[in-house]
N, C-alpha and C positions, 0 to 999 in steps of 0.2 A: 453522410449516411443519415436515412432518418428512421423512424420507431413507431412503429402502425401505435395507434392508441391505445395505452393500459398496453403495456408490453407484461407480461409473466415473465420475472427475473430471479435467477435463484443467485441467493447470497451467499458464498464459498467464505468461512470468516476468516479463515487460517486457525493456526494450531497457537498461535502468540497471543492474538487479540482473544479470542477464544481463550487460554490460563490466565493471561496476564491483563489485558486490556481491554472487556467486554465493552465498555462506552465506546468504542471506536463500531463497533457492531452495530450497537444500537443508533446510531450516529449516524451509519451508512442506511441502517433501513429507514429513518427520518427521510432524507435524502433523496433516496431515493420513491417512497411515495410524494416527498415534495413532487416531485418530480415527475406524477403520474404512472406511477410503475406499481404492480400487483408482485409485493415483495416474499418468494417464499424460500425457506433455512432447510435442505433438506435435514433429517436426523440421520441417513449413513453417509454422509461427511466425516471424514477424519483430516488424515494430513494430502495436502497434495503429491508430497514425493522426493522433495525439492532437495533435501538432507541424503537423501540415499540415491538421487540424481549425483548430486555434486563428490559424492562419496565414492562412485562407479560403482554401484549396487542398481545396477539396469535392470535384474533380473526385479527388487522388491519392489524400485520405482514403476515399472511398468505393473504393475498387481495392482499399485495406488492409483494409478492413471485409469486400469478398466473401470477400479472400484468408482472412482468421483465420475468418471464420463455414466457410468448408469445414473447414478447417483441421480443426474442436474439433467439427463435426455426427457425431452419435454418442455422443455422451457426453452422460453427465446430466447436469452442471453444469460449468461453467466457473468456474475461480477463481484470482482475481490477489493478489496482494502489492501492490496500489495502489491506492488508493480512484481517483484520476484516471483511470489507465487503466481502471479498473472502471465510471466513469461516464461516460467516452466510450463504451462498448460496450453500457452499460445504456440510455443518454439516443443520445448521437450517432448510433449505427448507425441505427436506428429512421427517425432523422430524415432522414438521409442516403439512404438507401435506400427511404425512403418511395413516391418516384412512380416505381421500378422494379419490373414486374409479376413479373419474375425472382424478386425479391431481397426484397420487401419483408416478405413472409410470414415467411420465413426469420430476415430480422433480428427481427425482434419474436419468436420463436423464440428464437434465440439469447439477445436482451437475458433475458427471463422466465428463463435458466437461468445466467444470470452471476450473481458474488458478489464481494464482496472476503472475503479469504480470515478475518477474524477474527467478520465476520457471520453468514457459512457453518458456520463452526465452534460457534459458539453458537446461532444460528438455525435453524439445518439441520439440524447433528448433535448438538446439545447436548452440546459438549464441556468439559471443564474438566479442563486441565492434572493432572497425580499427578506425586507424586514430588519436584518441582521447589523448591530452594533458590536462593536469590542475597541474598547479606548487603551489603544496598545500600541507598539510598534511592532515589527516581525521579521524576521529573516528566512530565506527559506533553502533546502537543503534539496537537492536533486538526486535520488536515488540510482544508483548503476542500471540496475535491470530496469527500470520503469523510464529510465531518458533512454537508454541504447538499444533496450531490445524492444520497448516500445513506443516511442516519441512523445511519451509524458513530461512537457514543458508548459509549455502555453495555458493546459489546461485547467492547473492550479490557480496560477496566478489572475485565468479572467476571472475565476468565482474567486476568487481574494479582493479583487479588485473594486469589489460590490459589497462587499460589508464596510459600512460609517465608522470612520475612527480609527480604522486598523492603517496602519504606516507600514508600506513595504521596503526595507532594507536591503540594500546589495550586500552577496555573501562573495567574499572573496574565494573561488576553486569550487564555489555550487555544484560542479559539476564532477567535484571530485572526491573519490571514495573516501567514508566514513571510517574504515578499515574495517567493520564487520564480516561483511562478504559471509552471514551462517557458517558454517563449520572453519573456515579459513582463521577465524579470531580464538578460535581454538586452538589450531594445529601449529599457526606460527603469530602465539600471543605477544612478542618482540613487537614484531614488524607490526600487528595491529596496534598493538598501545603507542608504539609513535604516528602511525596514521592520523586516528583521532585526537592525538592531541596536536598534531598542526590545526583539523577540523577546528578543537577545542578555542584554539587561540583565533581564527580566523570569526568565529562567532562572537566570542567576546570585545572582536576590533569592532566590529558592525554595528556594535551600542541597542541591537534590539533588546526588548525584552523578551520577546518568543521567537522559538526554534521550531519550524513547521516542517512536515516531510510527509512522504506518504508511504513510508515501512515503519512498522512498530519495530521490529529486528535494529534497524540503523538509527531511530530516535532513542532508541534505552542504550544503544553502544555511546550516544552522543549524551544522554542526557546524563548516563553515570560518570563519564570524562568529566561533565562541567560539573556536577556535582562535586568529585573528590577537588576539583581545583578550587572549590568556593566560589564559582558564578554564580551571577544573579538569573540568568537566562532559564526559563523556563524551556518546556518541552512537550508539545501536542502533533496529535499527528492533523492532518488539514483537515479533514471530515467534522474532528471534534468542534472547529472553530468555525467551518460554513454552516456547521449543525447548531451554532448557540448554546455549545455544553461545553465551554472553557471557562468556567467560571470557578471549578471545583482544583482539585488538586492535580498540579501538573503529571505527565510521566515519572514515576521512580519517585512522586513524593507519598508520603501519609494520607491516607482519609482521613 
């Protein structure tokens, strides 16, 4: 796929990075004007739905869905910092919206113009990182929604693969749930706290110093595990680190 010049992108932050972790925002819009993009935040952005999707609250999920698809209509592309929120908008909308004669056009619209922000970047605009140093090792964490529902693999690791210094680490079960899964680490807090901490121990064997991933949701499930265990492994999401802003305090530590 390619991206007529100066693409108009609007930047959907999530409701996480947005309370919890604005660097990962400011990171992705670096990023993407590196990258030749006219970066615009709308302000009736809220949440995308994702919680009251997975919750079987169809009726508020699809409310969120009208509200963000006006929200972002006009712009070329849509792109998130979240593979989950990304394939709620990609997959969910579509579905939700489906038997409204309003709306349905529109979602499937909308979906065809969504991205997660690292697939985008190398997909779309074929970008790769310049410039960029970090004397580190790393390991990297493979999200459920953003490997399954949308083939977020490869895409990380070629812009990893271009910053000087950085050591990529094999992660033993990369590919396997962090046990966050949003509301699920809630409902059956058991079975997630043993998830993560297989996660926990499988990062700690890998001997990297950073834990990369591209959900803030599944880096703070992973980074508070290694925390209470006394790891030394930090925690960024990947944007932070192709953007040159891992230099400050990991995930879940102090300013």
């Amino acid at each position: 796929m390619s991206a007529k010049p100066h693409p108009r992108v609007g930047l959907f932050v999530t409701c996480l990075v947005d309370a919890i972790r604005p660097q990962i925002g400011f990171a992705a819009i670096q990023l993407l004007e590196e990258a030749g993009c006219i970066v615009e935040v709308p302000a009736a952005q809220t949440c995308c739905g994702q919680p009251a999707l997975n919750s079987g609250d169809d009726a508020d999920a699809a409310h969120l869905a009208r509200q963000t698809i006006a929200a972002f209509e006009g712009l070329d592309h849509v792109v998130l910092p979240s593979g989950s929120c990304a394939a709620t908008m990609v997959h969910g909308y579509p579905e939700l919206l489906a038997d409204d004669p309003d709306w349905a056009a529109r979602a499937r619209a909308f979906a065809a113009r969504t991205h997660e922000i690292t697939s985008f970047l190398v997909d779309v605009m074929g970008y790769r990182p310049q410039g960029r140093r970090l004397d580190a090792s790393a390991t990297y964490h493979d999200s459920c929604s953003g490997l399954r529902d949308l083939g977020v693999a490869a895409q990380p690791r070629a812009m990893l693969a271009e910053i000087e210094g950085l050591q990529m680490h094999g992660l033993e079960g990369n590919d396997v749930c962090c046990g966050f899964g949003g509301t699920f680490c809630v409902k059956y807090a058991p079975i997630s706290n043993a998830i993560v901490t297989e996660k926990a121990e499988a990062v700690e064997r890998s001997g990297a110093d950073l834990l990369l991933g591209g959900d803030l949701g599944c880096l703070m499930n992973m980074a508070g595990k290694l925390h209470r265990r006394g790891a030394r492994t930090r925690c960024f999401h990947t944007v932070e680190v192709l953007a040159g802003l891992a230099d400050g305090p990991a995930i879940g530590e102090e300013a």
